[in-house]
TORPA-4810 file (N, C-alpha, C, O; in nm, 3 decimals):
<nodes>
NODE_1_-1.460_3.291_10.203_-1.511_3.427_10.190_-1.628_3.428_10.091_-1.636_3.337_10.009_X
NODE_2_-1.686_3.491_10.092_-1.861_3.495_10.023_-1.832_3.578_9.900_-1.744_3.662_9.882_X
NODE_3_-1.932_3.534_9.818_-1.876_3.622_9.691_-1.871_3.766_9.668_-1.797_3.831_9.593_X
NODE_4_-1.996_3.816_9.774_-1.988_3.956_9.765_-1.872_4.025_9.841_-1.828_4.130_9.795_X
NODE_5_-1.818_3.969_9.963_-1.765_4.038_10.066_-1.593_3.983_9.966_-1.491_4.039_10.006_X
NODE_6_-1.580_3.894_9.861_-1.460_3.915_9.728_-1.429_3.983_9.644_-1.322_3.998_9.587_X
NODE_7_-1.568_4.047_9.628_-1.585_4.168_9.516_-1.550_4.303_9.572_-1.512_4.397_9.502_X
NODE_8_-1.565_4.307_9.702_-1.586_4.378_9.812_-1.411_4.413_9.817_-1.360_4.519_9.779_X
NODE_9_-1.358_4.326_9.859_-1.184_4.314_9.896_-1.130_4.353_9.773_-1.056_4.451_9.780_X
NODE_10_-1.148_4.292_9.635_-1.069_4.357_9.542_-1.086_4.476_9.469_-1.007_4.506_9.379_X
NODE_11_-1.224_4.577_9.515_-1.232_4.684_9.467_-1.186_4.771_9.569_-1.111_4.866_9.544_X
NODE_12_-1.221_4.746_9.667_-1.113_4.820_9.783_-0.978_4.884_9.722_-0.943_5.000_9.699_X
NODE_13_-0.894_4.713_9.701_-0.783_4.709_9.663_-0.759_4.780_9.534_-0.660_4.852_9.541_X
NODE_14_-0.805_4.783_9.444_-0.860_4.860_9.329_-0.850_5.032_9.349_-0.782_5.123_9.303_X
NODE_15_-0.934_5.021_9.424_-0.950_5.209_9.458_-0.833_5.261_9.486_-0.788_5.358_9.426_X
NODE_16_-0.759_5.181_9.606_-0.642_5.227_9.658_-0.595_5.207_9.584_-0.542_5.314_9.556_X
NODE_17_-0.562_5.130_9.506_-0.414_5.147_9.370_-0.455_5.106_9.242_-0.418_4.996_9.201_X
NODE_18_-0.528_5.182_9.168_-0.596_5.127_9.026_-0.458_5.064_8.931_-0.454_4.968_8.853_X
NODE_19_-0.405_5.111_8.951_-0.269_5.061_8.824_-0.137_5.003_8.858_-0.027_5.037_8.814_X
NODE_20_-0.167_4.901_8.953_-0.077_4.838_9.021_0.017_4.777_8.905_-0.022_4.720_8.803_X
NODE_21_0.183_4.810_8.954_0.272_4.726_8.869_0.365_4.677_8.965_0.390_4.723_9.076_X
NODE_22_0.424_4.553_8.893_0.561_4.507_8.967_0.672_4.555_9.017_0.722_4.631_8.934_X
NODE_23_0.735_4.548_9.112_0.827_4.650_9.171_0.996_4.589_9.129_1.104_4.627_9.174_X
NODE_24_0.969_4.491_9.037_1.131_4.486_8.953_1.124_4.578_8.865_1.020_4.617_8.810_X
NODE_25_1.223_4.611_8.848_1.314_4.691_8.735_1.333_4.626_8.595_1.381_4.513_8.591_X
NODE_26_1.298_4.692_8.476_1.289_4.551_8.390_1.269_4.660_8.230_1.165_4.724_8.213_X
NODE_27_1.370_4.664_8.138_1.278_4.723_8.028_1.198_4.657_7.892_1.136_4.707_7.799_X
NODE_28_1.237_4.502_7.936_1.119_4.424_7.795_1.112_4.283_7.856_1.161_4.249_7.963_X
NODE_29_1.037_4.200_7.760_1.028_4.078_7.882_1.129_3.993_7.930_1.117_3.936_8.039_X
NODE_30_1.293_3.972_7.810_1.347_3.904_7.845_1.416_3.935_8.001_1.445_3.853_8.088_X
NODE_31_1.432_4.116_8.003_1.520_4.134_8.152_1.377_4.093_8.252_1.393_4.062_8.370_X
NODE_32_1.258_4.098_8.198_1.189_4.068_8.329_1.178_3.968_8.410_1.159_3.952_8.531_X
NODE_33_1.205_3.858_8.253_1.245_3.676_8.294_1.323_3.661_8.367_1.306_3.591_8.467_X
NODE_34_1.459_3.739_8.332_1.607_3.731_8.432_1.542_3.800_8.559_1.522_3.724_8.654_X
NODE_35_1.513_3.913_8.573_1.423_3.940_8.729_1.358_3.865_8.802_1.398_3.834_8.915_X
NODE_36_1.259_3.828_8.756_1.210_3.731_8.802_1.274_3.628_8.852_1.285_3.620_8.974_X
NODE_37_1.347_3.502_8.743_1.420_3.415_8.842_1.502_3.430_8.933_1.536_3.339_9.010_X
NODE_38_1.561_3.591_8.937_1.628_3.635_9.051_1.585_3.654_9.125_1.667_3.685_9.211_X
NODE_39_1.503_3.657_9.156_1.395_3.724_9.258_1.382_3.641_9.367_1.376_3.673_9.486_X
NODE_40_1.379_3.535_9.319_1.367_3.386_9.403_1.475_3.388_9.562_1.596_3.407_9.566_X
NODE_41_1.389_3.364_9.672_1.461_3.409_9.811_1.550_3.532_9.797_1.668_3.533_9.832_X
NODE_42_1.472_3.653_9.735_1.568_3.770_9.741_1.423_3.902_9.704_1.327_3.914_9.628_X
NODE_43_1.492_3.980_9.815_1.361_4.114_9.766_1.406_4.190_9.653_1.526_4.203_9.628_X
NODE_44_1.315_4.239_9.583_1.295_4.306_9.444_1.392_4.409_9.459_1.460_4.430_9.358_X
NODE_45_1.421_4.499_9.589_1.486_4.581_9.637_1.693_4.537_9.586_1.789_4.603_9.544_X
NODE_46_1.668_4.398_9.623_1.765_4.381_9.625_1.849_4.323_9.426_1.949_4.347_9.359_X
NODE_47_1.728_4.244_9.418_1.747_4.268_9.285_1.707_4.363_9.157_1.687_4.329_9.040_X
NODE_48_1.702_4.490_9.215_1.672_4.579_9.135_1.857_4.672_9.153_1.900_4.746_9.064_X
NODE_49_1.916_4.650_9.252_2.033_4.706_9.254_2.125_4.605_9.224_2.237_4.622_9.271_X
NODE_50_2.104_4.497_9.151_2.223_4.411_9.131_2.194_4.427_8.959_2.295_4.409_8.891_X
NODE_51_2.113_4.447_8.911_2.021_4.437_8.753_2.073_4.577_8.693_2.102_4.592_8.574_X
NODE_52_2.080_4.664_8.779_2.058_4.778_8.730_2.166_4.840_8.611_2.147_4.883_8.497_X
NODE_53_2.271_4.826_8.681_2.420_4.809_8.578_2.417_4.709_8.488_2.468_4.732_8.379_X
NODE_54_2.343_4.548_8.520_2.404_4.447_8.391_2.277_4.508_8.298_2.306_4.548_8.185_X
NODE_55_2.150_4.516_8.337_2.052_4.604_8.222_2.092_4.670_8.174_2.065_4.672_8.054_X
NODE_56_2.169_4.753_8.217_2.253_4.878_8.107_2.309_4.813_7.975_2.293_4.853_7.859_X
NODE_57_2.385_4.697_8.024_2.414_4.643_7.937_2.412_4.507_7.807_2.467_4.488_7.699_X
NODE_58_2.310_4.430_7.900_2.248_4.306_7.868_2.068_4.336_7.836_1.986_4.373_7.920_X
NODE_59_2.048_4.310_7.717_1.888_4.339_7.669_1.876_4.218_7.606_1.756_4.209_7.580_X
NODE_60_1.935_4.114_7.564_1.902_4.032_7.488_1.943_3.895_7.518_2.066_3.899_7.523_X
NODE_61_1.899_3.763_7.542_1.982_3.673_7.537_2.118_3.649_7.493_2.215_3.597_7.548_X
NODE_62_2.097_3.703_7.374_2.283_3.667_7.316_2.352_3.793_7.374_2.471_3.778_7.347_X
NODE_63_2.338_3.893_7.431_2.411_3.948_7.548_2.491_3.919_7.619_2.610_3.941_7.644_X
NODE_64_2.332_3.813_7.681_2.392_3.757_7.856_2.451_3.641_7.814_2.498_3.567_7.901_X
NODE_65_2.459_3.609_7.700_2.551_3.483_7.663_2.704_3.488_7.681_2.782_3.415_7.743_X
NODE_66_2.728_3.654_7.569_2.837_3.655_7.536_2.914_3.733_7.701_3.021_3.720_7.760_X
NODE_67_2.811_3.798_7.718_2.934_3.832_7.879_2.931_3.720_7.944_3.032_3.702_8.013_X
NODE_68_2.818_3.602_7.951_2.894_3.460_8.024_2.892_3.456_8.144_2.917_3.564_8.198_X
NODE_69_2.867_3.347_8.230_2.868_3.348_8.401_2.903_3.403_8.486_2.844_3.455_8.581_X
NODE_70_3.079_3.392_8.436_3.161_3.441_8.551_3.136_3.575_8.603_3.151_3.629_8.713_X
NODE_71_3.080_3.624_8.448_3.080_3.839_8.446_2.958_3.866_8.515_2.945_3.964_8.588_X
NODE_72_2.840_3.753_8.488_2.734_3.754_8.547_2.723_3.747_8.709_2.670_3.827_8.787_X
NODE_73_2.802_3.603_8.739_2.799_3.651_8.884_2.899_3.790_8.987_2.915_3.805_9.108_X
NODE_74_2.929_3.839_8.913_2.974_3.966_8.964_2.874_4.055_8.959_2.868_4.156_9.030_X
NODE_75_2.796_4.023_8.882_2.707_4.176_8.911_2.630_4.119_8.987_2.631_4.190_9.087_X
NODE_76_2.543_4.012_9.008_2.476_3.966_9.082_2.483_3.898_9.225_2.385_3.869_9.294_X
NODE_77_2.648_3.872_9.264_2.639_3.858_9.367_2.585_3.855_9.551_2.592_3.782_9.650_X
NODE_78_2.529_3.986_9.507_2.490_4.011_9.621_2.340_3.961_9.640_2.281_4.018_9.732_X
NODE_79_2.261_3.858_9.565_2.179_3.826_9.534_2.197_3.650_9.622_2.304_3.589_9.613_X
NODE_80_2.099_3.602_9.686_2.072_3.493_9.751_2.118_3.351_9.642_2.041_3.363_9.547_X
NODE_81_2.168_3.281_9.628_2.197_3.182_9.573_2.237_3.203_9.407_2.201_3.124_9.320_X
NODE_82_2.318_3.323_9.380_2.367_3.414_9.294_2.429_3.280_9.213_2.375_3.286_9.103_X
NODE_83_2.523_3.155_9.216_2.587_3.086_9.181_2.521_3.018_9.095_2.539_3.010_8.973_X
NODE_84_2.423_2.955_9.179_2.241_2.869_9.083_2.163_2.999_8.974_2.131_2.965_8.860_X
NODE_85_2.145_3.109_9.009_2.112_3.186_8.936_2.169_3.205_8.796_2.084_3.210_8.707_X
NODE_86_2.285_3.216_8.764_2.351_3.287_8.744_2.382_3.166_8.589_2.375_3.204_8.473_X
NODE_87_2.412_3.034_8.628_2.437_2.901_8.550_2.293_2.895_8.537_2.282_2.819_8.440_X
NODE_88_2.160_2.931_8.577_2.048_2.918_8.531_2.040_2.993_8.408_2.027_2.936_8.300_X
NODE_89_2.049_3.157_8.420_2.042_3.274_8.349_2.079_3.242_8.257_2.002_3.258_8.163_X
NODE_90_2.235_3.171_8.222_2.275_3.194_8.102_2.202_3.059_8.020_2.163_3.073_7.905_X
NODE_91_2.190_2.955_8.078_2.093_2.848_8.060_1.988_2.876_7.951_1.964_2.834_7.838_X
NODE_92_1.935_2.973_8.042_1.746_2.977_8.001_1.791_3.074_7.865_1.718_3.053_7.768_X
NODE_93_1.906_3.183_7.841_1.915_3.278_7.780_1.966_3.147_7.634_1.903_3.166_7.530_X
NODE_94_2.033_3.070_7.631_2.112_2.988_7.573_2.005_2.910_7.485_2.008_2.902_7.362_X
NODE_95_1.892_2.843_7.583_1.763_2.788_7.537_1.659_2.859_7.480_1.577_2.791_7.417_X
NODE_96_1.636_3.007_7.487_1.619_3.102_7.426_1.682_3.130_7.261_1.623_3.146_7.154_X
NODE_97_1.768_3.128_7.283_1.808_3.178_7.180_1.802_3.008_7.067_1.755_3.034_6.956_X
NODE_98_1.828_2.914_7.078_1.842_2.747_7.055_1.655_2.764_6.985_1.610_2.755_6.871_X
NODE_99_1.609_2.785_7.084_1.447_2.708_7.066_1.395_2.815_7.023_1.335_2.785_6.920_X
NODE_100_1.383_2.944_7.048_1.278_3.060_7.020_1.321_3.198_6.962_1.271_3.307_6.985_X
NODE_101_1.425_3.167_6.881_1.472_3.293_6.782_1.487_3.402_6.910_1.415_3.501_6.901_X
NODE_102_1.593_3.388_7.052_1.623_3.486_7.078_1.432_3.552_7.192_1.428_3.619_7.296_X
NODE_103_1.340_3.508_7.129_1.235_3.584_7.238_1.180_3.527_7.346_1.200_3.411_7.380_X
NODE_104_1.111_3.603_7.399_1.032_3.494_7.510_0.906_3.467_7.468_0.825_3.539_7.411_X
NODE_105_0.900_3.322_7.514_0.791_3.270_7.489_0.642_3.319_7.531_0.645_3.363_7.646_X
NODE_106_0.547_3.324_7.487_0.394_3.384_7.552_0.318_3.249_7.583_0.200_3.236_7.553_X
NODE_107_0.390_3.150_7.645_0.334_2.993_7.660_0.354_2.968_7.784_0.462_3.018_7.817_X
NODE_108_0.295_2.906_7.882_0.333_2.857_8.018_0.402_2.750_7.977_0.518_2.748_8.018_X
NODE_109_0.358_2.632_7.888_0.446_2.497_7.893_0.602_2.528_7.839_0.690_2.451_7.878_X
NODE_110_0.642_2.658_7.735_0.776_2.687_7.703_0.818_2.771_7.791_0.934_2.747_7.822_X
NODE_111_0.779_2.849_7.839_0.814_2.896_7.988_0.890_2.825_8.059_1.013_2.837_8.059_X
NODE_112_0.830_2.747_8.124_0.834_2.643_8.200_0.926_2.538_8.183_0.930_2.468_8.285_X
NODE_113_0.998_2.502_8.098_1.052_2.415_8.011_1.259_2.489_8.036_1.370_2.436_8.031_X
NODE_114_1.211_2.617_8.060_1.333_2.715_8.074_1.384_2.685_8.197_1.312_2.666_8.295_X
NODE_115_1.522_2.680_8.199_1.644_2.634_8.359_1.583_2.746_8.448_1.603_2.867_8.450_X
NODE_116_1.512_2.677_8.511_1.559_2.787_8.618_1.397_2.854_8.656_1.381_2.931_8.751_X
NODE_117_1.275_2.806_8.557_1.173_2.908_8.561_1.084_2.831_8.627_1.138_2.721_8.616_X
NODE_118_0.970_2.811_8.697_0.909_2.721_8.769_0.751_2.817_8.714_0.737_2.903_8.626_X
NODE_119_0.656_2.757_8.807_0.529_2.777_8.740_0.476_2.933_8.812_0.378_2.991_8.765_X
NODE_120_0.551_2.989_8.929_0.529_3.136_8.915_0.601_3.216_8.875_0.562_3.330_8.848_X
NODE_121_0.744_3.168_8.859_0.803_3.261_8.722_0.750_3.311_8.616_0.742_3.426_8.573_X
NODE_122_0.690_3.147_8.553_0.587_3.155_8.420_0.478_3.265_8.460_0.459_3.359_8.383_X
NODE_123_0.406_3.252_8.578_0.272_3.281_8.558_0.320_3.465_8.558_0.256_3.547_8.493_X
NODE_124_0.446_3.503_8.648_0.459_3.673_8.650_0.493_3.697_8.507_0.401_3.769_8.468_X
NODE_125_0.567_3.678_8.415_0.652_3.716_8.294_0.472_3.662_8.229_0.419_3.772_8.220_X
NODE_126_0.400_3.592_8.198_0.221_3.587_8.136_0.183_3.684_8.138_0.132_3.745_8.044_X
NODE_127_0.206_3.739_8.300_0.108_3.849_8.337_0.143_3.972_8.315_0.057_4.060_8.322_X
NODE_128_0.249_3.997_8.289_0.298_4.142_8.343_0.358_4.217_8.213_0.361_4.336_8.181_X
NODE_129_0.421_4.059_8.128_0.458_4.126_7.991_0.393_4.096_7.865_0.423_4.145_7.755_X
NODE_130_0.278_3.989_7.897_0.152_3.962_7.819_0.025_3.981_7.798_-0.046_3.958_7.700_X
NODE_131_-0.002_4.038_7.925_-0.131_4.041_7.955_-0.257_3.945_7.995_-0.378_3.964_7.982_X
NODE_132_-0.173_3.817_8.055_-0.258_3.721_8.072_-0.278_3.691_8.204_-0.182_3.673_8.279_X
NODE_133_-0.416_3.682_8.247_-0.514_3.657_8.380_-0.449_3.570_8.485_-0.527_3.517_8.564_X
NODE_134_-0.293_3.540_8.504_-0.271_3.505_8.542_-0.226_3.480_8.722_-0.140_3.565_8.744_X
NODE_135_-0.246_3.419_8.822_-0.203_3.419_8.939_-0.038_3.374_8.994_-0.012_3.254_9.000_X
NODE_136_0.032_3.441_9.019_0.162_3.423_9.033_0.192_3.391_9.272_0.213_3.461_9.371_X
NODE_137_0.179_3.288_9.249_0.157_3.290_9.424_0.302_3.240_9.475_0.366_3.135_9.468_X
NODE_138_0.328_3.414_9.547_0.462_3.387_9.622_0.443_3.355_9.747_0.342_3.295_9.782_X
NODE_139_0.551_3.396_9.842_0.492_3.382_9.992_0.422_3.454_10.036_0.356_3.415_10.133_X
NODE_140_0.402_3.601_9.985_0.290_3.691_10.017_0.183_3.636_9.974_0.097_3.659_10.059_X
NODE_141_0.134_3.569_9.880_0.026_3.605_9.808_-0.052_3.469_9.871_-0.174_3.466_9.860_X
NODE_142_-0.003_3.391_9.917_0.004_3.225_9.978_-0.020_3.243_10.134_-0.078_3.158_10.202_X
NODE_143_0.023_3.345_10.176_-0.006_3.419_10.318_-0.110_3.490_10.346_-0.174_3.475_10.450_X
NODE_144_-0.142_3.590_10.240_-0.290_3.680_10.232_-0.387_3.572_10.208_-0.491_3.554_10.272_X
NODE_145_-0.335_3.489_10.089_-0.493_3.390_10.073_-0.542_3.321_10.179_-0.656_3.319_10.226_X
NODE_146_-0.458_3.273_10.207_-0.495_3.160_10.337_-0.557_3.268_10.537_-0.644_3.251_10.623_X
NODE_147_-0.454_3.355_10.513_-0.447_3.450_10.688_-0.608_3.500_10.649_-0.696_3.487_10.735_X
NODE_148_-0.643_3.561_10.508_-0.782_3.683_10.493_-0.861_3.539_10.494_-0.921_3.543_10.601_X
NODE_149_-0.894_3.412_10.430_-0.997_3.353_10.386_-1.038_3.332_10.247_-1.120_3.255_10.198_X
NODE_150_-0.945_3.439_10.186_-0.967_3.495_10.057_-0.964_3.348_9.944_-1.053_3.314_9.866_X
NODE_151_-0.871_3.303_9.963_-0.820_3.168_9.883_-0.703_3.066_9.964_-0.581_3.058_9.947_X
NODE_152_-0.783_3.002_10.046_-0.705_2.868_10.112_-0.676_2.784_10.037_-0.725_2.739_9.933_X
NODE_153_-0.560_2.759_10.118_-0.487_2.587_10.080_-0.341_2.560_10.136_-0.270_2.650_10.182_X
NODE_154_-0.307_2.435_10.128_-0.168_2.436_10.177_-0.044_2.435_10.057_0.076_2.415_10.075_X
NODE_155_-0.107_2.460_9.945_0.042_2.476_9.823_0.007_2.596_9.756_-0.104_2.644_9.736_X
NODE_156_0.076_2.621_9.737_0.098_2.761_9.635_-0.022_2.736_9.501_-0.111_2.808_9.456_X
NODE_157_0.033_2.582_9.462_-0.086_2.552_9.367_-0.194_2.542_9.388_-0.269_2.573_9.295_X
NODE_158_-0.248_2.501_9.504_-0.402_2.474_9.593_-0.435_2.647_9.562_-0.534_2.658_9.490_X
NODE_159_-0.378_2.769_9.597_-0.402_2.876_9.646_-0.446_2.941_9.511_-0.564_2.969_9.487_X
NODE_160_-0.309_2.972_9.399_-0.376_2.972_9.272_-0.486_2.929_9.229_-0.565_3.005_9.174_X
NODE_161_-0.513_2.801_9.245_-0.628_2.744_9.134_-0.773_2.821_9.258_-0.880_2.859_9.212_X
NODE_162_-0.748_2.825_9.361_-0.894_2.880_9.434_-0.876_3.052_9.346_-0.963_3.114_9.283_X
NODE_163_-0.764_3.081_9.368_-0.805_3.246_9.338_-0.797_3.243_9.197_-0.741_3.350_9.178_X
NODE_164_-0.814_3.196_9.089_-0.863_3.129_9.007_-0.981_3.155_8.954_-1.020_3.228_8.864_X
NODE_165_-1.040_3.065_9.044_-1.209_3.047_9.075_-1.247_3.105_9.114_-1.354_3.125_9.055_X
NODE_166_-1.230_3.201_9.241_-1.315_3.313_9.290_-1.295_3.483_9.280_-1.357_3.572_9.338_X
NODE_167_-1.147_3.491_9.153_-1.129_3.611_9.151_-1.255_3.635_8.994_-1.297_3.563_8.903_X
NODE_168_-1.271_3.753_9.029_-1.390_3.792_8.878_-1.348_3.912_8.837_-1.277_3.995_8.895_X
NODE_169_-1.407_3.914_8.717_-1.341_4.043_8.616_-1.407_4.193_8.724_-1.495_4.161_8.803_X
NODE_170_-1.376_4.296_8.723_-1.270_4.318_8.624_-1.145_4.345_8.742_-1.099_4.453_8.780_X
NODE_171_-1.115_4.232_8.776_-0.990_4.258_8.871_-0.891_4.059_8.849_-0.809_4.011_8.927_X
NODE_172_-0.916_4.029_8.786_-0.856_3.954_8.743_-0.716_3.939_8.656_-0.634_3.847_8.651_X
NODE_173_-0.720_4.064_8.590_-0.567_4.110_8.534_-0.475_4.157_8.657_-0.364_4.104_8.661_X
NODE_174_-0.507_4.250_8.758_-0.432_4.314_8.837_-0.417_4.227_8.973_-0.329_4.253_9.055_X
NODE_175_-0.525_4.105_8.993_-0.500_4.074_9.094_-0.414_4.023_9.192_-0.436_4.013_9.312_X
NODE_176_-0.297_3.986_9.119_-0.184_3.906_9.186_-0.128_3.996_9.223_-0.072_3.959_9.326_X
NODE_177_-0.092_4.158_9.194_-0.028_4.269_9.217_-0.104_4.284_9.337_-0.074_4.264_9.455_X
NODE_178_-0.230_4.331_9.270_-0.253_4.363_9.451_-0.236_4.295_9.553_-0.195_4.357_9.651_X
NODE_179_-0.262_4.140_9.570_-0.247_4.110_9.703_-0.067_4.086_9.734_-0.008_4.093_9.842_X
NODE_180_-0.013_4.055_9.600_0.153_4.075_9.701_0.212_4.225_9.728_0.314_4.233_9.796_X
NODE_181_0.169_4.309_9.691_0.186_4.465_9.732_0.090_4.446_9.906_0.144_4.496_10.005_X
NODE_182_-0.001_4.396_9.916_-0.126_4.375_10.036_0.004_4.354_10.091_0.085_4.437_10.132_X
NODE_183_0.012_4.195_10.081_0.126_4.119_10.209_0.254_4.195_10.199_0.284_4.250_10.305_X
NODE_184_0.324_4.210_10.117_0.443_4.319_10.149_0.419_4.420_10.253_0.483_4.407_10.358_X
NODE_185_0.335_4.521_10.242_0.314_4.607_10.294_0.256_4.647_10.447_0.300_4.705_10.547_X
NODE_186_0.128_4.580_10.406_-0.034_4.587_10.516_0.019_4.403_10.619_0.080_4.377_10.723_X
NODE_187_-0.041_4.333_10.525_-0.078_4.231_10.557_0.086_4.114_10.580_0.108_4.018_10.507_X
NODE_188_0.157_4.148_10.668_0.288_4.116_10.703_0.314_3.981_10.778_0.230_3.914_10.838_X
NODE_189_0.453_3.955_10.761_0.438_3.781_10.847_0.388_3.766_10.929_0.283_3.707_10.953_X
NODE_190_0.505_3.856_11.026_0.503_3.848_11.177_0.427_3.922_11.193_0.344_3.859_11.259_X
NODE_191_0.380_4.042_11.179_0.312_4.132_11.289_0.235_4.228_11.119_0.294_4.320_11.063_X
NODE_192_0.073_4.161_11.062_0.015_4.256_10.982_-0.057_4.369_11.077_-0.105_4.379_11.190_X
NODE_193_-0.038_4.435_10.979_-0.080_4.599_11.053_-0.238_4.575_11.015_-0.300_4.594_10.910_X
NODE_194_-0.262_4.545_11.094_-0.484_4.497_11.123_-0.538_4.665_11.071_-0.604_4.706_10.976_X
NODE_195_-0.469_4.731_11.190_-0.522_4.858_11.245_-0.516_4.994_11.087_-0.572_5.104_11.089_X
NODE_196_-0.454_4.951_10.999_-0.445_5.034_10.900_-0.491_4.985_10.755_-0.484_5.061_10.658_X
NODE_197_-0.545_4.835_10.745_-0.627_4.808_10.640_-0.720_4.796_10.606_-0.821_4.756_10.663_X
NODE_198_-0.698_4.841_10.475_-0.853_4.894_10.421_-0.963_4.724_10.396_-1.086_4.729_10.396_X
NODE_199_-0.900_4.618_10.382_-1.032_4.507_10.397_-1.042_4.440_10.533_-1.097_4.331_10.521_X
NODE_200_-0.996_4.477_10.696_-0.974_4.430_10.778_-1.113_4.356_10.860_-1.113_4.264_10.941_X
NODE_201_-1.235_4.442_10.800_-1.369_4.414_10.806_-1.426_4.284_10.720_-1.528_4.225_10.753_X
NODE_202_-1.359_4.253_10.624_-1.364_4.149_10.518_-1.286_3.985_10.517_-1.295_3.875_10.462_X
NODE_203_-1.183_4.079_10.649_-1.069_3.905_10.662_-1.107_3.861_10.818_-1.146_3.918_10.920_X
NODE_204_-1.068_3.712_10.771_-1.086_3.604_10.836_-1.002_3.602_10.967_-1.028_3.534_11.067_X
NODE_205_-0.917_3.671_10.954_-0.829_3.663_11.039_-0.858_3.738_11.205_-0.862_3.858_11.230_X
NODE_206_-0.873_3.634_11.294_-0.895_3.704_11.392_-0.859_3.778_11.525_-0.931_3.843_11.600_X
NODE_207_-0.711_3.744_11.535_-0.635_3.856_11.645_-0.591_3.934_11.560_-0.483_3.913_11.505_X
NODE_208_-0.678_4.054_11.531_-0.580_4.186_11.447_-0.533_4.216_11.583_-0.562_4.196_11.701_X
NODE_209_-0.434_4.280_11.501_-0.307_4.319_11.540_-0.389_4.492_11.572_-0.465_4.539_11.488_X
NODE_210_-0.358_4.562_11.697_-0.428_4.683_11.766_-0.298_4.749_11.713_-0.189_4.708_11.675_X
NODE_211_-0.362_4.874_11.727_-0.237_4.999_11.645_-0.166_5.019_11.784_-0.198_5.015_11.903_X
NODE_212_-0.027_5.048_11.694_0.026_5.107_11.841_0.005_5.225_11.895_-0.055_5.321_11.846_X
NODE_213_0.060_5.216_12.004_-0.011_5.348_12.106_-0.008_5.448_12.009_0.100_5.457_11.950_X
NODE_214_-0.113_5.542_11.969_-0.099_5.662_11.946_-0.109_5.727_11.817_-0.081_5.834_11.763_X
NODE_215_-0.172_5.598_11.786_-0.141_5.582_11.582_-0.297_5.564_11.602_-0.325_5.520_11.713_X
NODE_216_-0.391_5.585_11.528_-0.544_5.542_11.479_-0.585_5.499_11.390_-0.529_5.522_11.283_X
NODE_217_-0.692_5.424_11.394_-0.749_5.291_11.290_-0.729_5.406_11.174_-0.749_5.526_11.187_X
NODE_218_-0.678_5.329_11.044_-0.764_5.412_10.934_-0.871_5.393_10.921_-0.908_5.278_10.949_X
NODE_219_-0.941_5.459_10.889_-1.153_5.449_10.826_-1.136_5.352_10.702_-1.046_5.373_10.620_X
NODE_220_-1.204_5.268_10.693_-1.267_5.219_10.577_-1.382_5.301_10.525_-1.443_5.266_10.424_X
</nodes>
């Protein structure tokens, strides 16, 4: 994609939602950490109703310590690989409290270092409860880069380091929001809705998808 027709896509994206935030549930960074690694093969939807009760009651590592696995996987059950989660959680909360007086770290390499946290865990909990420029590439965001043109590659890491390089201020704080809100929404596995997005003139992608009967293009 050309640099103008990039500047082009993320002010779009911009207009339509200037103050994009994450759609977990979360009130400081440590529950956002625990969100996050929950999150993993599970929609936000789903871990926002398993969180919602242990948040009530868990704010702190030594919390989720002292209620302990077993209590943990009860609330979380209904969550995709709840068992691994769950012996992670108290893990990372355990190593937390061991290595970093109880907080979270503002470091990718101590991040990272945590059971359970991998390098887009790190990069969402940078971005969202630090404020750092960071790219967090899930399967949406790994799907938009590659389907629009926007930022190819075949790893999650290939995809980051391009959008990286070709995202520019001042949309570089918000940008990972927007395009996984994009692919959630607009820009979908099986079947993106061509016919109702606002950069459809800008992506690479070339069998859009025609509106169904009776529905009309939105205007760009």
């Amino acid at each position: 994609m050309k640099r103008a027709d990039v500047v082009e896509f993320y002010a779009r994206l911009a207009a339509d939602n200037p103050h994009p935030e994450t759609e977990l549930a979360y009130g400081n960074p440590y529950q956002l950490l625990v969100a996050v690694a929950l999150s993993a093969q599970s929609t936000d939807v789903g871990v926002n109703k398993a969180t919602r009760l242990l948040f009530e009651e868990v704010d702190t590592p030594a919390k989720m310590v002292a209620l302990g696995e077993a209590e943990l996987k009860q609330h979380i059950k209904t969550i995709g690989l709840f068992n691994t989660k769950a012996k992670n959680v108290i893990a990372l909360s355990e190593a937390l409290i061991r290595d970093h007086g109880g907080q979270v770290p503002d470091d990718r390499d101590a991040l990272e270092r945590l059971p359970g946290v991998g390098r887009k865990t790190a990069n969402v909990v940078l971005n969202t409860a630090f404020g750092h420029e960071t790219f967090a590439v899930d399967t949406h965001i790994f799907r938009v880069g590659n389907r629009t043109g926007l930022a190819r590659g075949k790893t999650p890491l290939a995809v980051e380091l391009v959008l990286d390089k070709v995202t520019p201020q001042p949309f570089r704080l918000h940008a990972h929001h927007w395009l996984i809100l994009h692919g959630r929404y607009t820009c979908k596995a099986r079947t993106p809705e061509c016919w109702r997005c606002i950069v459809r003139d800008l992506c690479a992608f070339k069998p859009k998808t025609p509106a169904p009967k009776g529905t009309a293009h939105q205007e760009i």
